[in-house]
Wavefront OBJ file of the C-alpha trace (Angstrom):
o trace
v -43.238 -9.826 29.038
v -42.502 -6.312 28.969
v -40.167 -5.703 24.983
v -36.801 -4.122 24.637
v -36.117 -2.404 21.486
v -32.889 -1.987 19.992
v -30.811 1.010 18.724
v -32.253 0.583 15.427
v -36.028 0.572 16.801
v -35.507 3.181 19.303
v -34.042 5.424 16.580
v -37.261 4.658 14.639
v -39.765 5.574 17.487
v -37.436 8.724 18.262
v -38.418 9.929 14.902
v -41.964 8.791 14.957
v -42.014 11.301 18.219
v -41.220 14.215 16.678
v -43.870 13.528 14.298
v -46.255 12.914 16.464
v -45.120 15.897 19.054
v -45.294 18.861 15.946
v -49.076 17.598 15.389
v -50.016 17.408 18.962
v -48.885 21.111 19.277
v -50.579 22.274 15.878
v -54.124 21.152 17.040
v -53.922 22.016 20.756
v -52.749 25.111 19.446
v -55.701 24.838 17.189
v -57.993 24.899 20.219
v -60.066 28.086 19.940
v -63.256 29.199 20.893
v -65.834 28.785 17.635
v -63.828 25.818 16.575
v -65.374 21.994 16.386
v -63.764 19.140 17.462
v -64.308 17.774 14.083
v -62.226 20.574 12.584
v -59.448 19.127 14.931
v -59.987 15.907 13.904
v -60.032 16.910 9.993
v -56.816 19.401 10.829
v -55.233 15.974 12.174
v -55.984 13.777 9.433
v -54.127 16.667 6.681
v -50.986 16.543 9.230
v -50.911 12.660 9.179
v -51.274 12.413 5.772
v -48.507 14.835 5.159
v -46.466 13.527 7.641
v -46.270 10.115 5.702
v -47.803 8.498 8.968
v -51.052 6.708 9.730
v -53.313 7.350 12.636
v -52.842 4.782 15.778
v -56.470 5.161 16.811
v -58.561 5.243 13.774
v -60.136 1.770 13.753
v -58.321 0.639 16.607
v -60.876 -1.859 18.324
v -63.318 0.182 16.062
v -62.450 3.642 17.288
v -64.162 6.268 14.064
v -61.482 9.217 14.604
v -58.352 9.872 13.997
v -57.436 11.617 17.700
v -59.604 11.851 20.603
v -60.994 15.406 21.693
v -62.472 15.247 25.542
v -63.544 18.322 26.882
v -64.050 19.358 30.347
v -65.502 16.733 32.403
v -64.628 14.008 29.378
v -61.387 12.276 30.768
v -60.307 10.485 27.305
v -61.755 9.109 24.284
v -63.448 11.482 23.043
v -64.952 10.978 19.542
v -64.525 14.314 17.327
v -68.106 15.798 16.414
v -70.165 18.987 15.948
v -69.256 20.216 19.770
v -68.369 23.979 19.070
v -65.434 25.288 21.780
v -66.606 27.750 23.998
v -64.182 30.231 26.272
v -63.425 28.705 29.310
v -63.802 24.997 28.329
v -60.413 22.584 28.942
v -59.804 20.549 25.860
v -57.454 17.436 26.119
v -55.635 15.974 22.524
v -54.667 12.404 22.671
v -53.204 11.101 19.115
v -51.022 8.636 18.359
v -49.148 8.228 15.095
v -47.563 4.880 13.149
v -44.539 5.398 11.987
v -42.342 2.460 10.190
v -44.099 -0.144 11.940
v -43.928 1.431 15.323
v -46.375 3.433 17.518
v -45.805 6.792 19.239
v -48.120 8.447 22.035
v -48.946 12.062 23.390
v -51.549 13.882 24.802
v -52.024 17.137 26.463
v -54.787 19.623 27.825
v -55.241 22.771 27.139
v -57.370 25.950 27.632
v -59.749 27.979 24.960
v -59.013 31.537 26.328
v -59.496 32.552 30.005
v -60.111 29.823 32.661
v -60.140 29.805 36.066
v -58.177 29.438 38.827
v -59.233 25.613 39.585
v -58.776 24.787 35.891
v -55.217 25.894 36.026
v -54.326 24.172 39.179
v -55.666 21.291 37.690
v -54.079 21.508 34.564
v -50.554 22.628 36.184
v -51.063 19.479 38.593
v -51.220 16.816 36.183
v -48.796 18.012 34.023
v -46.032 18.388 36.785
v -47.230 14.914 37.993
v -46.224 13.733 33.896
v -43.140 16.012 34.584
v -42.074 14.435 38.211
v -42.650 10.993 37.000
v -40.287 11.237 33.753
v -37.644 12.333 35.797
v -37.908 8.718 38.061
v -37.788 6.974 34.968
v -34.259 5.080 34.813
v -33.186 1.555 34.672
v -33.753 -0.567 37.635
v -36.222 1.502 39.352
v -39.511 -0.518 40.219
v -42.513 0.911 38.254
v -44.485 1.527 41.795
v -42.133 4.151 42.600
v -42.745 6.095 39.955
v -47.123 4.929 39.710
v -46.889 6.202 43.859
v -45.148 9.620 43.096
v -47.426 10.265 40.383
v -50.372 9.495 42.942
v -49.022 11.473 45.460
v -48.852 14.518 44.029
v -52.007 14.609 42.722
v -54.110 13.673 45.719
v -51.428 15.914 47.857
v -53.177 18.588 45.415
v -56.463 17.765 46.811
v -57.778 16.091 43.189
v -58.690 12.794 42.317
v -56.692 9.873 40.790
v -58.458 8.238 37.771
v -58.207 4.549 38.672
v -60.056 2.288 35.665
v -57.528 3.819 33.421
v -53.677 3.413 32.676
v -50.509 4.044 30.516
v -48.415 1.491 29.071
v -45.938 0.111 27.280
v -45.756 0.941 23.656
v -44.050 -0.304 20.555
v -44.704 -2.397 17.610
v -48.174 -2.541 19.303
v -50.535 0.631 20.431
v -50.691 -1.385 23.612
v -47.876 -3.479 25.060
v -46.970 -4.616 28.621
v -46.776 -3.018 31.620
v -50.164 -1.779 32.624
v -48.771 1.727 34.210
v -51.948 2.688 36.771
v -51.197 6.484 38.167
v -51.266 5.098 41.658
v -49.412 2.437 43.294
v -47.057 1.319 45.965
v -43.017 1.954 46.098
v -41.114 -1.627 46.012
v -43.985 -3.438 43.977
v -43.982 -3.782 39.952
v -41.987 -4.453 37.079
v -38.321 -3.319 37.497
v -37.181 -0.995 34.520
v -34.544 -2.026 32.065
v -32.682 0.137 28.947
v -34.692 -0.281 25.957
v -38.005 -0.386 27.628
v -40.327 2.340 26.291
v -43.484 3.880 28.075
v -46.674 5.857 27.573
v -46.876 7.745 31.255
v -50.456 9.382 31.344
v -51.924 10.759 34.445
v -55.298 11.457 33.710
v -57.029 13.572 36.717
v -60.074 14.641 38.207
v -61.242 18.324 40.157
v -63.290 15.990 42.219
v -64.547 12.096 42.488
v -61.981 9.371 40.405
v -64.834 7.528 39.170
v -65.673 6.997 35.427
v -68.224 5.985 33.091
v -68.849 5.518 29.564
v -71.297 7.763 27.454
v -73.374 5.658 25.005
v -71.083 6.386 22.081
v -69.193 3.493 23.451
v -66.064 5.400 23.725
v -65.843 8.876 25.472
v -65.330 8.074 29.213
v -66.595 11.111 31.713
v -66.389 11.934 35.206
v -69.327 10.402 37.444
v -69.831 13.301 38.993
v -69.450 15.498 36.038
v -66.438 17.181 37.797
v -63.596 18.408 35.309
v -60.289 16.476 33.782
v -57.127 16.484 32.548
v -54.984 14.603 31.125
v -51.279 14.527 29.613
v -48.438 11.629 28.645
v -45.505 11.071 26.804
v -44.137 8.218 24.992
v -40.513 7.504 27.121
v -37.842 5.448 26.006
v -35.667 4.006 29.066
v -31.758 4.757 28.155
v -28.877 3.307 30.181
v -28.570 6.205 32.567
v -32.217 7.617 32.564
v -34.934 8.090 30.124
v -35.496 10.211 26.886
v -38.860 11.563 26.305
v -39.758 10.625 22.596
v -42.887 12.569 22.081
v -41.272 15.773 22.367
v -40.243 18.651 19.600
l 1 2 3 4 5 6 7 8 9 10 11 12 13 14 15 16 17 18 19 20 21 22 23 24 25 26 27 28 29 30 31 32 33 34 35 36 37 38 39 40 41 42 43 44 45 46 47 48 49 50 51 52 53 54 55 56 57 58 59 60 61 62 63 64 65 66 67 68 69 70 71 72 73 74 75 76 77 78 79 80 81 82 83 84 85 86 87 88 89 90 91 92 93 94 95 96 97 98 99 100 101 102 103 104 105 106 107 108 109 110 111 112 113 114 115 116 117 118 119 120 121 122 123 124 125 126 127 128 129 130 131 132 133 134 135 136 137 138 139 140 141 142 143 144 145 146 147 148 149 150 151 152 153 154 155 156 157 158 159 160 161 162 163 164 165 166 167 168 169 170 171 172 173 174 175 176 177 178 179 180 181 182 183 184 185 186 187 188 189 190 191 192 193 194 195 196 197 198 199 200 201 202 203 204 205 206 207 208 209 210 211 212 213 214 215 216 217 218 219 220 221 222 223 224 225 226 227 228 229 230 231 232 233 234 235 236 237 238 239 240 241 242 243 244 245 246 247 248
């Protein structure tokens, strides 16, 4: 059963958004070369607390950080540490914030100084693949559509869906129904209603889709150690289209 929330919790998680959207852009911006994830982490932590929020990961299903740092060929879940940022390296943020008993969710990637051509295709790709599937989202559109566009423009890009991984629905809970895969079929899945709200995430790969987990339990990285990106937003379905929550 996939939840609609009302005015009154829509109004709620548009405000929990914001939040969460001003301290996505104050670490990413924070990304620099000499810098530790754990300084991201700890720079996190002092926005939260500010904020008036809590963290949506820390402790989740035992997770020990506050927002997840992956860096190059990391896809997601990265657990904050010593790892010092070097020029060149990708860096993707993924926090989430609780905010009057409701969860927001936002990632992006983003460069420590110069990178290279590939890097910035692949960064570009995903995020206009997040762009291109936020403007599909609008009541009773099937969820494939929007799962196939996303696939096609990334493989049409020559680079590599990540398949064990998926958005979702979001709300009172981190995780709610629907499972949003970035690949599917047009026709198939859940039809979208006003009030639904989603966490749209393509999460990409320069070469092979396949995943593992490193022995910390958590950080999931490319098989083939090729690089990844990854971006969402948190979108709330409206009676004539969609309004991106997790934005400034």
């Amino acid at each position: 059963m996939i939840n609609i929330k009302s005015k009154t919790e829509l109004e709620i998680m548009r405000e929990g958004g914001k939040i969460a959207a001003r301290i996505l852009k104050l670490v990413a911006d924070s990304c620099k070369q000499g810098v530790t994830t754990q300084e991201l982490d700890i720079l996190a932590v002092r926005k939260i607390k500010n904020a008036k929020v809590k963290a949506s990961f820390l402790g989740y299903a035992g997770y020990p950080a506050s927002i997840c740092v992956s860096v190059n060929s990391e896809v997601v879940h990265g657990i904050p540490g010593g790892r010092i940022l070097r020029e060149g390296d990708i860096v993707g943020i993924d926090l989430g914030i609780l905010h009057r008993g409701f969860h927001s969710d936002t990632a992006t990637t983003v460069n420590v100084g110069k990178i290279d051509f590939a890097k910035k295709e692949l960064l570009k790709i995903t995020s206009d693949a997040l762009e291109e599937a936020i403007s599909m989202v609008r009541p009773e559109i099937h969820l494939g559509d929007i799962q196939n566009r996303i696939q096609k423009i990334i493989e049409g890009a020559g680079f590599g869906v990540i398949r064990d991984l998926a958005g979702h629905g979001i709300g009172r809970n981190l995780q709610e129904m629907p499972s949003i895969p970035n690949f599917g079929k047009r026709g198939t899945g859940p039809i979208l209603k006003a009030g639904m709200v989603l966490a749209i995430e393509p999460m990409v790969s320069l070469g092979d889709w396949h995943v593992k987990i490193l022995k910390d339990g958590w950080t999931v990285t490319t098989v083939d150690g090729s690089l990844s990106a990854h971006f969402e937003h948190t979108i709330a379905v409206t009676d004539d289209g969609c309004e991106v929550l997790t934005k400034i």
